[in-house]
LUMKENU-756858 format. One record per residue (C-alpha): residue number from 1; chain; z, x, y. Coordinates in nm, 4 decimals. Layout:
REM residues N
<nr NUM&kette A&up Z&east X&north Y>
...
//
This chain:
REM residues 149
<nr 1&kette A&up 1.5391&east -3.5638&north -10.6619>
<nr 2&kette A&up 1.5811&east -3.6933&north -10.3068>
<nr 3&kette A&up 1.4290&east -3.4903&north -10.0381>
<nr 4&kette A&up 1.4760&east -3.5760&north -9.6476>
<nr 5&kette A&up 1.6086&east -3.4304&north -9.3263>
<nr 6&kette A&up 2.0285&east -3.3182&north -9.2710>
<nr 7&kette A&up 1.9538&east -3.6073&north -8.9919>
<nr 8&kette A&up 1.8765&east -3.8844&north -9.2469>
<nr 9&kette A&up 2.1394&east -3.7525&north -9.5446>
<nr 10&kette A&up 2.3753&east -4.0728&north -9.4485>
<nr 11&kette A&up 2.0993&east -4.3236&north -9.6028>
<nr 12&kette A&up 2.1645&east -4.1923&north -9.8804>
<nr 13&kette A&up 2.5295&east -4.2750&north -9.9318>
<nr 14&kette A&up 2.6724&east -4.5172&north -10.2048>
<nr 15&kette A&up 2.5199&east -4.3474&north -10.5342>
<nr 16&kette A&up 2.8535&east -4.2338&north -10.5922>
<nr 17&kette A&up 3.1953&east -4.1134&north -10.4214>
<nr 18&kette A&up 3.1743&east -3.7111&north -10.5034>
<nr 19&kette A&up 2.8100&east -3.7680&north -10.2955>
<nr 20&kette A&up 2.9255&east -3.9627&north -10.0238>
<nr 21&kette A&up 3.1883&east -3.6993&north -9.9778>
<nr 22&kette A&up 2.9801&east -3.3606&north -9.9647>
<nr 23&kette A&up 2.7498&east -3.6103&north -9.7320>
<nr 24&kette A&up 3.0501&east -3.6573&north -9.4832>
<nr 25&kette A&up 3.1143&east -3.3240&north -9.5209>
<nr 26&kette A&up 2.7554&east -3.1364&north -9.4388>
<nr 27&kette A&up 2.6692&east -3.4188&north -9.1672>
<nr 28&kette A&up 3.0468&east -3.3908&north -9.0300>
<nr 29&kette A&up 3.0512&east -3.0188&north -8.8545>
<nr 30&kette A&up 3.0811&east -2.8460&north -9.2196>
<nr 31&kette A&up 2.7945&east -2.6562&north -9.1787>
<nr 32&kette A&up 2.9249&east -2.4837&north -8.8514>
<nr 33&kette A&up 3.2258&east -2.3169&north -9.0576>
<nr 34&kette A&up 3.0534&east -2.1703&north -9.3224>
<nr 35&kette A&up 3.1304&east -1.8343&north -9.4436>
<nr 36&kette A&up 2.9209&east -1.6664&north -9.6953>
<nr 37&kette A&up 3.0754&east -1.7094&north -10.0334>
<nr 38&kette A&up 3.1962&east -2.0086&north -10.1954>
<nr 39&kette A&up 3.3567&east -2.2510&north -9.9403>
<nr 40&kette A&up 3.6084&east -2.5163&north -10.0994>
<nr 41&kette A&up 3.5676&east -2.8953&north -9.9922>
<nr 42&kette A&up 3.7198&east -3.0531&north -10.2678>
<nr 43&kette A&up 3.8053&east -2.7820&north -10.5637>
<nr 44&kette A&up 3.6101&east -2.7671&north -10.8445>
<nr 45&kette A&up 3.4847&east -3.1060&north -10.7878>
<nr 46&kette A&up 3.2577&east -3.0001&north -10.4374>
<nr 47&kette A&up 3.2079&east -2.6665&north -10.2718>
<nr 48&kette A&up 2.9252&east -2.4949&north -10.1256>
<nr 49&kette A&up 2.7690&east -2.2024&north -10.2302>
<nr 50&kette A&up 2.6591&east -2.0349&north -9.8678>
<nr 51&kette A&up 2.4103&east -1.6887&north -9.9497>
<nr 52&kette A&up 2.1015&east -1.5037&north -9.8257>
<nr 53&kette A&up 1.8040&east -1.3551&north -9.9966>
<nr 54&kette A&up 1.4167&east -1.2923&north -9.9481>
<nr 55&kette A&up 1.1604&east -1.4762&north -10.0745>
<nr 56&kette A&up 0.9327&east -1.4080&north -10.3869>
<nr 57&kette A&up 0.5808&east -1.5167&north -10.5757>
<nr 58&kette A&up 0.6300&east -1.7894&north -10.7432>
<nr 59&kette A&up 0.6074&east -1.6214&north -11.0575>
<nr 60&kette A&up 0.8697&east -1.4107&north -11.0254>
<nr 61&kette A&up 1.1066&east -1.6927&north -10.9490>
<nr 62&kette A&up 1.2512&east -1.8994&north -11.2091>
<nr 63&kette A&up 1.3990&east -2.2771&north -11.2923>
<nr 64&kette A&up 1.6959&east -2.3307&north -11.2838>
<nr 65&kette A&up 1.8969&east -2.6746&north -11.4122>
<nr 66&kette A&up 2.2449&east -2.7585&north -11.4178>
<nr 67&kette A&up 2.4651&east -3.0604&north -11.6748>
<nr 68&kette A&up 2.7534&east -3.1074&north -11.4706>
<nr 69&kette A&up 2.6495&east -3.0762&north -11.1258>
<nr 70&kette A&up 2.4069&east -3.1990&north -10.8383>
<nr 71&kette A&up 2.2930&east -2.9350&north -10.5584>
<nr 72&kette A&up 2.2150&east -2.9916&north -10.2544>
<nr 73&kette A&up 2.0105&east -2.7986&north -10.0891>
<nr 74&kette A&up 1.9845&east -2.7022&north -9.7540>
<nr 75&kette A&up 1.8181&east -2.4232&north -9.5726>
<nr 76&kette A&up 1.9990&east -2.2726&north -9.2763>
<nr 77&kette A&up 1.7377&east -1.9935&north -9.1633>
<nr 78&kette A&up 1.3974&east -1.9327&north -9.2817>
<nr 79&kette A&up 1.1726&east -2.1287&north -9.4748>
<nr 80&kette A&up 1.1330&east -2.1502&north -9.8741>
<nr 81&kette A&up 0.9526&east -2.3596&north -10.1166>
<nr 82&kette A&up 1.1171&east -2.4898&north -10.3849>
<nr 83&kette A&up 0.9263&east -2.5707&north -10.7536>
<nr 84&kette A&up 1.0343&east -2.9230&north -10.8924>
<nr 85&kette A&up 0.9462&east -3.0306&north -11.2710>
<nr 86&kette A&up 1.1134&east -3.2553&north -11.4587>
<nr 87&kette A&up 1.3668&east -3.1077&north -11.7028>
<nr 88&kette A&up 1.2708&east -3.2217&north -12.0083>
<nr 89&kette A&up 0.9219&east -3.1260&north -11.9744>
<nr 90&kette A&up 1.0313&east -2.7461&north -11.9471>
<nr 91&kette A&up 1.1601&east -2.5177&north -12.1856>
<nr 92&kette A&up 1.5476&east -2.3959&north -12.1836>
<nr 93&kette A&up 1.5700&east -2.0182&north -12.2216>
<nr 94&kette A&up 1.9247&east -1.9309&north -12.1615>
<nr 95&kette A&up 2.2449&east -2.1265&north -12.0951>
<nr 96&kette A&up 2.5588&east -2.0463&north -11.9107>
<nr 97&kette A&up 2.8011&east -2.3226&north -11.9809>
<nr 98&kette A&up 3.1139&east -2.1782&north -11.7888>
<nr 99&kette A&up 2.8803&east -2.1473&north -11.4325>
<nr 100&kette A&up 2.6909&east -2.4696&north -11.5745>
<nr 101&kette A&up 2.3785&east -2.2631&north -11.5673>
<nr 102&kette A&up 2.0494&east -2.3510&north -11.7679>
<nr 103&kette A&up 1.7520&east -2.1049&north -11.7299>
<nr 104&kette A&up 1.4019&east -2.2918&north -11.7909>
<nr 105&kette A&up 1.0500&east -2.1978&north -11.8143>
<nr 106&kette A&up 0.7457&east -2.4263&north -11.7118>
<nr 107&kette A&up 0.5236&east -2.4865&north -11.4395>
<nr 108&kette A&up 0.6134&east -2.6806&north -11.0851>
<nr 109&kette A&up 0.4700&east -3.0326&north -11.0892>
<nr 110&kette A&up 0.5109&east -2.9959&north -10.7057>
<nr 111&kette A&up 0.6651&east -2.7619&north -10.4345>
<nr 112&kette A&up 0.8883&east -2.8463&north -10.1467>
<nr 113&kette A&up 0.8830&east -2.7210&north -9.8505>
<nr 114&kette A&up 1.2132&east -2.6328&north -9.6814>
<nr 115&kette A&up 1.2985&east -2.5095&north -9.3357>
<nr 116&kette A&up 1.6129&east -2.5437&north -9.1518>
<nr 117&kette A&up 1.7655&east -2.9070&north -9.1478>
<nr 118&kette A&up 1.5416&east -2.9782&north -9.4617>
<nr 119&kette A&up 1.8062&east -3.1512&north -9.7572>
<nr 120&kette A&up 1.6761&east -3.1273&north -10.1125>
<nr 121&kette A&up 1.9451&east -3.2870&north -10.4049>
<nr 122&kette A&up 1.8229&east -3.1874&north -10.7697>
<nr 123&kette A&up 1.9788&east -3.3777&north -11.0422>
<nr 124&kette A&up 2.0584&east -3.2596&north -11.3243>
<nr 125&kette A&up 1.7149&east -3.4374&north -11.4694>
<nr 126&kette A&up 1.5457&east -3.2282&north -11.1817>
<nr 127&kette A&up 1.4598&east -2.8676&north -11.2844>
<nr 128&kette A&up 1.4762&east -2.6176&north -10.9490>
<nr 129&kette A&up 1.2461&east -2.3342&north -10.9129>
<nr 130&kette A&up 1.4013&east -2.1694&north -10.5698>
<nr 131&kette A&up 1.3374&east -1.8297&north -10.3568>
<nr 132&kette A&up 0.9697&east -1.9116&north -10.3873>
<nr 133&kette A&up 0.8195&east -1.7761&north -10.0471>
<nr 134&kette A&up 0.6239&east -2.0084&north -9.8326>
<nr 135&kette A&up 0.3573&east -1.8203&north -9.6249>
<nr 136&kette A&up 0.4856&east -1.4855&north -9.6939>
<nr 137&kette A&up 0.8217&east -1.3274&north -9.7771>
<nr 138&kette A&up 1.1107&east -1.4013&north -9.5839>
<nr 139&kette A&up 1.5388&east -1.3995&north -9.5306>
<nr 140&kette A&up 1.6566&east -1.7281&north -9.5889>
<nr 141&kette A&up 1.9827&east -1.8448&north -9.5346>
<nr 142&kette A&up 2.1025&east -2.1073&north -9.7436>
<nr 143&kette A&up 2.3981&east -2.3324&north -9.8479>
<nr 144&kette A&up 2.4389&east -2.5059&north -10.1785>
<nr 145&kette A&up 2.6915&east -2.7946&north -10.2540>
<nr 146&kette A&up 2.7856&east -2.8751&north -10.5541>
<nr 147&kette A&up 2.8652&east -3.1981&north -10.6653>
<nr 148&kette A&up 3.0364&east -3.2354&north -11.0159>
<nr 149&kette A&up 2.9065&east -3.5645&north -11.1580>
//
């Protein structure tokens, strides 16, 4: 997991080329184009996953983990907290292999906080717990990349 600011995303550059590209592409004026829907940077291999929803209890939100692909994270409007645990510590309950979708159950072994400009990239060791209200429930606006490893 690797948690900073959309301002700071560039440090992070190198760990591989699919990255550095859906770096280049969030820090380059992608952000400013986005339509809701799935938005196409490179194919299957990156494209970001732009939504709304309100927030919920945490314990009506659940983890989510993924084999093929990183997310990145990044809140456009409204604030969240998202539940990290690591993946192997939780227990799968469904899986989706065409959508590369893996339902888990388990506790958080931490919460982020996100807010507009705030980055989070879950691995695919890192399960996600998102939608989790912070302060209240709220409309957040949100764009995920994905990143096929």
């Amino acid at each position: 997991m690797i948690y900073t600011k959309i301002d700071k995303l560039n440090r992070y550059k190198g760990l591989g080329s699919s990255l550095d590209r859906a770096i280049d592409y969030l820090t380059g004026g992608g952000i400013e184009i986005l339509m809701p829907g799935r938005n196409e940077v490179d194919g299957d291999r990156i494209f970001v996953n732009c939504f709304s929803y309100y927030t919920k209890p945490a314990s009506e939100a659940a983890f989510e983990a993924h084999d093929r692909y990183l997310d990145i994270h990044l809140v456009l409007s409204g604030r969240e907290r998202i539940g990290i645990a690591a993946r192997d510590r939780m227990k799968e309950t469904k899986r989706d292999e065409i959508n590369d979708g893996i339902t888990l159950e388990g506790e958080a072994e931490q919460f982020i906080r996100m807010e507009p400009g705030d980055v989070l990239i879950a691995f695919p060791e890192d399960a996600h717990q998102v939608k989790v209200e912070a302060d209240g429930s709220c409309e957040v606006k949100k764009a995920v990349v994905k990143v096929l490893l």
